[in-house]
DRENMARFI-797620 format. One record per residue: x, y, z of N, C-alpha, C, O in turn; residue in three letters. Coordinates in steps of 0.05 Angstrom, whole numbers, padded with zeros to 5 digits, always signed. Layout:
XYZXYZXYZXYZALA...
# end
This chain:
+00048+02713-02283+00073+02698-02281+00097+02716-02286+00096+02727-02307UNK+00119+02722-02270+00138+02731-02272+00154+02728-02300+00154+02708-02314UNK+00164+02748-02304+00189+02747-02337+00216+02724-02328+00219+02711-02308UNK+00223+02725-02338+00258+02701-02325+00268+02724-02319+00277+02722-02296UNK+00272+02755-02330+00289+02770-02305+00279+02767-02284+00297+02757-02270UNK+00258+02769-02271+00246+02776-02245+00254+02756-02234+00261+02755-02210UNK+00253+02730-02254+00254+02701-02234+00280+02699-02224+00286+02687-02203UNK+00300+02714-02242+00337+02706-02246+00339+02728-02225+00360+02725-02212UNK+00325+02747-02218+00332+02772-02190+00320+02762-02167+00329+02770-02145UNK+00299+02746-02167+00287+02733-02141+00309+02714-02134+00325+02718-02116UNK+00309+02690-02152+00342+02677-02138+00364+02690-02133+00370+02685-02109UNK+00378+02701-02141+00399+02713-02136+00398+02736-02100+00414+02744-02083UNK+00375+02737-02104+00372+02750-02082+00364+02736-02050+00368+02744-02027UNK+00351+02712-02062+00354+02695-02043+00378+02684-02027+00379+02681-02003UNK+00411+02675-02056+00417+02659-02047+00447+02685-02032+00468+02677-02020UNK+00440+02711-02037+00447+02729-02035+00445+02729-01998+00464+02728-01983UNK+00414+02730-01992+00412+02730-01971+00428+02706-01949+00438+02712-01927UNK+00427+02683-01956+00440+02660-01950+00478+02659-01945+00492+02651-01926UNK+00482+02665-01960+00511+02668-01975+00522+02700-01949+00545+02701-01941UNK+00505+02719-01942+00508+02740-01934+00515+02731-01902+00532+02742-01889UNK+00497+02710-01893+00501+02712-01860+00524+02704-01850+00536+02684-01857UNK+00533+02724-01828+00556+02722-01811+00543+02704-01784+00520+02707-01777UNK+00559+02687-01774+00544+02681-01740+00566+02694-01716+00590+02692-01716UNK+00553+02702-01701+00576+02717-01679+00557+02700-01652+00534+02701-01645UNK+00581+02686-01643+00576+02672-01608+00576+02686-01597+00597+02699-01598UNK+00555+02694-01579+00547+02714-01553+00532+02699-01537+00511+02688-01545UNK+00547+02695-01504+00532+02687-01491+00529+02649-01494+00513+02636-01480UNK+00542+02642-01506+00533+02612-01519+00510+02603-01533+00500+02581-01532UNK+00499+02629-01551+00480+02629-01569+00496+02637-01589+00514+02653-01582UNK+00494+02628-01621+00495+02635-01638+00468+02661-01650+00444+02656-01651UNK+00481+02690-01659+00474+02700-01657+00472+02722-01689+00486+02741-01689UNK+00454+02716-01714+00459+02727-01739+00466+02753-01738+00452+02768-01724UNK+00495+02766-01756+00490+02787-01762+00491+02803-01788+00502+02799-01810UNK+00475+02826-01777+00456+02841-01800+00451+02821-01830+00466+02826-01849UNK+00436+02806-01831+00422+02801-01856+00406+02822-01873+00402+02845-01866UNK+00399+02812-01891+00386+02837-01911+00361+02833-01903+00352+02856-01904UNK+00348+02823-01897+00322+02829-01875+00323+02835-01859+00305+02851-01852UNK+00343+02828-01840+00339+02834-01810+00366+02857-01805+00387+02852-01793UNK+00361+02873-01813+00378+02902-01808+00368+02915-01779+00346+02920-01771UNK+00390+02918-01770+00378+02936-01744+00368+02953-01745+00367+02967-01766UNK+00352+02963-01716+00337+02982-01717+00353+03010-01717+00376+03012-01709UNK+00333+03040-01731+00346+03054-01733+00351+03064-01708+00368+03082-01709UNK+00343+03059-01686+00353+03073-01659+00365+03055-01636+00363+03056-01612UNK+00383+03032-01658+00384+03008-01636+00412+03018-01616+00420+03011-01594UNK+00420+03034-01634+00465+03045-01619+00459+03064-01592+00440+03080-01590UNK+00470+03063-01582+00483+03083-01541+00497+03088-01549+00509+03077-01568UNK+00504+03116-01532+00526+03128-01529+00525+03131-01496+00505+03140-01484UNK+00539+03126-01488+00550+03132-01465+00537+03158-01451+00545+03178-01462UNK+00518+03165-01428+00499+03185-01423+00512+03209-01421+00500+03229-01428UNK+00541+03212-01412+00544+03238-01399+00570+03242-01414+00590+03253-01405UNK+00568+03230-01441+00593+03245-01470+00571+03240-01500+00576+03233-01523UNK+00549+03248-01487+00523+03233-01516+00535+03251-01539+00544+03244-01560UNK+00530+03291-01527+00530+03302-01551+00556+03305-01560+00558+03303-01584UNK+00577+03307-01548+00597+03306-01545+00608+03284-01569+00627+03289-01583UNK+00595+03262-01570+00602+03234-01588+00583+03236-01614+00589+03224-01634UNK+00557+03254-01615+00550+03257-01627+00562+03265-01656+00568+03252-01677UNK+00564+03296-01648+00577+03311-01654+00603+03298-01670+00605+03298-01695UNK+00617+03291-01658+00643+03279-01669+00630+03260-01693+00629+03272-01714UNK+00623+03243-01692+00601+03226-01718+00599+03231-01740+00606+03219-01760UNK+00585+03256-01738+00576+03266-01751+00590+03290-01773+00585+03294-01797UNK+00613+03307-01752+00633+03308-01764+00650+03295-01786+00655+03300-01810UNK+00658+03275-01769+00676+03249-01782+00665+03245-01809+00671+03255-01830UNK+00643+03226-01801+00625+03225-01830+00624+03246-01850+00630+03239-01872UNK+00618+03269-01846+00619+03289-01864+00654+03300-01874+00657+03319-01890UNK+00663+03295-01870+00686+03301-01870+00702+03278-01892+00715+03285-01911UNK+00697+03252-01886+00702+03230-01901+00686+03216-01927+00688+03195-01940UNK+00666+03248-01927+00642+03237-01945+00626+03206-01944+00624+03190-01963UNK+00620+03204-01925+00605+03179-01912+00571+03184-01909+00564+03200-01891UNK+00555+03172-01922+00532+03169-01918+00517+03161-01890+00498+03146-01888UNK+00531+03177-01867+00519+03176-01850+00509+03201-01831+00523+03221-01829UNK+00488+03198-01820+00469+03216-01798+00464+03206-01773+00457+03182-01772UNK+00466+03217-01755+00454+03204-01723+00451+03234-01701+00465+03254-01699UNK+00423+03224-01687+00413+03243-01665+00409+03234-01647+00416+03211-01647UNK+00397+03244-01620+00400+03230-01598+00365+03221-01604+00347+03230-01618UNK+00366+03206-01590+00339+03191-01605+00322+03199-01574+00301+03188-01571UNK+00332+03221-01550+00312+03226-01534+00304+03211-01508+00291+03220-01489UNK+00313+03189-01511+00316+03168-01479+00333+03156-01478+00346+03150-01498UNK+00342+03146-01449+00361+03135-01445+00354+03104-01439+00331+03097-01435UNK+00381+03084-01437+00379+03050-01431+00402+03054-01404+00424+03066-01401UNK+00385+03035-01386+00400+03041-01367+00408+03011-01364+00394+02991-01367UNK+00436+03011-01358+00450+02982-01345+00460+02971-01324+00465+02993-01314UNK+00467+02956-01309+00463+02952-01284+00490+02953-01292+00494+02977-01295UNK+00520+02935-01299+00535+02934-01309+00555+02953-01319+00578+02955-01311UNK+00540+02969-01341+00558+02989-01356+00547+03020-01354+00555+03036-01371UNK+00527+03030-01331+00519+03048-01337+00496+03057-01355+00483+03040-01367UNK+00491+03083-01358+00467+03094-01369+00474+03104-01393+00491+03121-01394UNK+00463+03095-01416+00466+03109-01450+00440+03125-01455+00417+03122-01447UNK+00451+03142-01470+00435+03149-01490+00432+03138-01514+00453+03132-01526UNK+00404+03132-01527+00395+03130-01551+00405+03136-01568+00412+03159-01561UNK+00418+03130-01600+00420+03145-01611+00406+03138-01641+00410+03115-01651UNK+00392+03157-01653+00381+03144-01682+00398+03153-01702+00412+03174-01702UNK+00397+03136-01720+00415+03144-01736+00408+03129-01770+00396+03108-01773UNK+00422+03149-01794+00408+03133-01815+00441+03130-01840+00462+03144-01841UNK+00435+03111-01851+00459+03109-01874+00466+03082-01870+00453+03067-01856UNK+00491+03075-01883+00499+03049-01884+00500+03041-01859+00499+03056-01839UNK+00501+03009-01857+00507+03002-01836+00535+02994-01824+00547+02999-01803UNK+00540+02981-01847+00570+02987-01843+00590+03000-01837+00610+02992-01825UNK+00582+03032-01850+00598+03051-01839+00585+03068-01808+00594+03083-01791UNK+00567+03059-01812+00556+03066-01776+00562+03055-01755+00562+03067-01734UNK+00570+03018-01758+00589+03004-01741+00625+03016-01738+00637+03017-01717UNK+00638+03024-01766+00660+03040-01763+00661+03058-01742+00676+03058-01723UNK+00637+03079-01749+00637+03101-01743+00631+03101-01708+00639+03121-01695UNK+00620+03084-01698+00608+03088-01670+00634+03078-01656+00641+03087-01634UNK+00650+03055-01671+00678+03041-01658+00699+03065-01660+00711+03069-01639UNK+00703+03078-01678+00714+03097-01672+00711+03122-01661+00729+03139-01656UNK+00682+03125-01656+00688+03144-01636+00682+03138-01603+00680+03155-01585UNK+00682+03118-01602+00682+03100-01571+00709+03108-01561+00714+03122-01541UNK+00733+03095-01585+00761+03104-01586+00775+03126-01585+00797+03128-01576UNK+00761+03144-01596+00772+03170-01596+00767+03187-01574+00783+03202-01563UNK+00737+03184-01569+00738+03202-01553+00734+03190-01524+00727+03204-01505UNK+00740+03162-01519+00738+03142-01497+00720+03141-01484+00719+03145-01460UNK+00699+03133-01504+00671+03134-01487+00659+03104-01488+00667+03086-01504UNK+00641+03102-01472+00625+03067-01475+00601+03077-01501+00588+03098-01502UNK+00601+03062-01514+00578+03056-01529+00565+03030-01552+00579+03018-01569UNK+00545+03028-01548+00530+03004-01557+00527+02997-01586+00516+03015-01599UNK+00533+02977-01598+00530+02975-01623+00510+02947-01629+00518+02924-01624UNK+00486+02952-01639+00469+02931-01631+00468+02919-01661+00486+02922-01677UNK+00448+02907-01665+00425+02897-01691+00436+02872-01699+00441+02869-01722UNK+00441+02844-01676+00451+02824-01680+00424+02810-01678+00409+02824-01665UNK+00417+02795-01683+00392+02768-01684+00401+02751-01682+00419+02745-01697UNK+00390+02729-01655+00389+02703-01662+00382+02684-01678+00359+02684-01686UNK+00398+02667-01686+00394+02647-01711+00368+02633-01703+00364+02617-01685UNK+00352+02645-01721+00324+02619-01719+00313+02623-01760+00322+02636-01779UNK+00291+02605-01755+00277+02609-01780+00277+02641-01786+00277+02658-01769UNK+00277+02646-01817+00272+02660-01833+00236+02682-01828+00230+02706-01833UNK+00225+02664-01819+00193+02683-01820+00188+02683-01792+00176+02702-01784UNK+00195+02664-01774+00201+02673-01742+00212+02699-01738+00200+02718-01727UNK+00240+02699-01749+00262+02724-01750+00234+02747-01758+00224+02759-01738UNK+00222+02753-01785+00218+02768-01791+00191+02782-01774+00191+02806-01767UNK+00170+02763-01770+00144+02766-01751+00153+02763-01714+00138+02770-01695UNK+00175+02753-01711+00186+02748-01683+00181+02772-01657+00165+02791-01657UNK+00194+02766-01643+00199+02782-01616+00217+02803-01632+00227+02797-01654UNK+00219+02826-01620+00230+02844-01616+00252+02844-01610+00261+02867-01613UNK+00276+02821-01600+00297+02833-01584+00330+02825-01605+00338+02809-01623UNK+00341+02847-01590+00369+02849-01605+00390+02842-01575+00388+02846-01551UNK+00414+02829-01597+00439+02837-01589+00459+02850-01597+00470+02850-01619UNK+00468+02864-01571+00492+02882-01574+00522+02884-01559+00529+02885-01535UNK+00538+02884-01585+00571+02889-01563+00563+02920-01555+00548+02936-01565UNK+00588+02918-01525+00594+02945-01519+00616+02947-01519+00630+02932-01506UNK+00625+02967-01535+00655+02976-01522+00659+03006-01514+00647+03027-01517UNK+00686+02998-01500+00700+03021-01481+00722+03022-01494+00738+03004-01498UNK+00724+03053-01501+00755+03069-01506+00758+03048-01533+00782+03044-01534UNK+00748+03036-01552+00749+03024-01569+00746+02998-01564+00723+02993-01573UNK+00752+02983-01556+00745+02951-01539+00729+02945-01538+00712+02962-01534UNK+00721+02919-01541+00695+02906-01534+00698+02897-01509+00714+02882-01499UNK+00683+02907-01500+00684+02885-01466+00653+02874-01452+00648+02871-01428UNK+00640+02871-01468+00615+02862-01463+00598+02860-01483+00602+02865-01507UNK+00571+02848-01468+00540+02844-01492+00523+02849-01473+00524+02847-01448UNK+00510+02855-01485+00478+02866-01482+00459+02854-01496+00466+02855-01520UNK+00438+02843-01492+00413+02832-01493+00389+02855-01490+00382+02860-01467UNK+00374+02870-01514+00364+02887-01506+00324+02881-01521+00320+02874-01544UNK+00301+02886-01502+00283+02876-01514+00270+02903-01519+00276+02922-01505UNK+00246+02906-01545+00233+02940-01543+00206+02936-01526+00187+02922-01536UNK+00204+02942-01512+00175+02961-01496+00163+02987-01498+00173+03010-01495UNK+00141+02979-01506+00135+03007-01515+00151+03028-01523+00157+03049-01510UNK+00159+03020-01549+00177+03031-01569+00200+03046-01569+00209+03065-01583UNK+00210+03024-01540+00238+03032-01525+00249+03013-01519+00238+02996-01505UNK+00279+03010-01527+00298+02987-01513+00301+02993-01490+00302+03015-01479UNK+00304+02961-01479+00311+02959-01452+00327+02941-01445+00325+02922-01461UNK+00343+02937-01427+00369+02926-01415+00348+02891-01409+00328+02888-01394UNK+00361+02873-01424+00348+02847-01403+00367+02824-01400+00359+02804-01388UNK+00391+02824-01411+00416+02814-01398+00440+02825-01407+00446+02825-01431UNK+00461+02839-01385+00481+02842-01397+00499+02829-01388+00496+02822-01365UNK+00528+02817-01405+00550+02807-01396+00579+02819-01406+00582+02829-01428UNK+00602+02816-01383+00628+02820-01387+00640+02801-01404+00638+02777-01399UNK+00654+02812-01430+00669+02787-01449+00696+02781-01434+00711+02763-01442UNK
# end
């Protein structure tokens, strides 16, 4: 049987998780983002195919520079879009928060498209966790959002399976 700390850190963490969710409309689905379970994947972000290292690079800079707990590589394949073009992968590790900063600004800076994913649709709690595979993602250009992406993994690779113009 648990101590009352353990019991007073299991609630709190529950209502933690509850209290935490954002909903973002995509598409006319309500769509959770990042919960403390359902954190995106580490290779869920694009960069734009033909400014990858180029955006990389800059990232990674930035971050280091601002003392920011973040890392990202090219994760090695690309997602191709009917819509917005061809990205590269990129993996990446550290907060998430400052990794959503960090990818919006360098979309902006250096005016490139790239993908910012690890949204979930709102369903049950243990669905979410044992579920399908698939994420959503804004894209933006030159800093902007101007689209979503719907992306599912196959064989241990995202793939494009609806995109739309916002």
């Amino acid at each position: 049987m648990p101590s009352d700390e353990v019991a007073k850190k299991s609630v709190v963490c529950v209502l933690t998780i509850f209290l935490q969710r954002c909903w973002l409309k995509v598409s006319d689905k309500y769509v959770n983002y990042c919960t403390i379970w359902q954190l995106a994947g580490s290779d869920s972000f694009a960069v734009e195919k033909r400014k990858a290292q180029q955006v990389i690079e800059w990232m990674n800079a930035y971050a280091k520079k601002n003392n920011h707990k973040f890392e990202c590589n090219l994760a090695g394949y690309s997602l191709q879009t009917v819509k917005f073009g061809d990205f590269e992968m990129v993996t990446w590790g550290g907060d998430w928060s400052t990794a959503r900063n960090i990818i919006q600004k360098a979309s902006k800076q250096l005016r490139a498209k790239v993908i910012e994913s690890g949204y979930h649709e709102k369903r049950p709690l243990l669905s979410a966790m044992f579920g399908s595979s698939s994420e959503y993602g804004k894209i933006y250009s030159n800093g902007k959002h101007v689209g979503q992406i719907e992306m599912n993994k196959k064989a241990g690779r995202w793939v494009a399976k609806t995109e739309s113009y916002i």
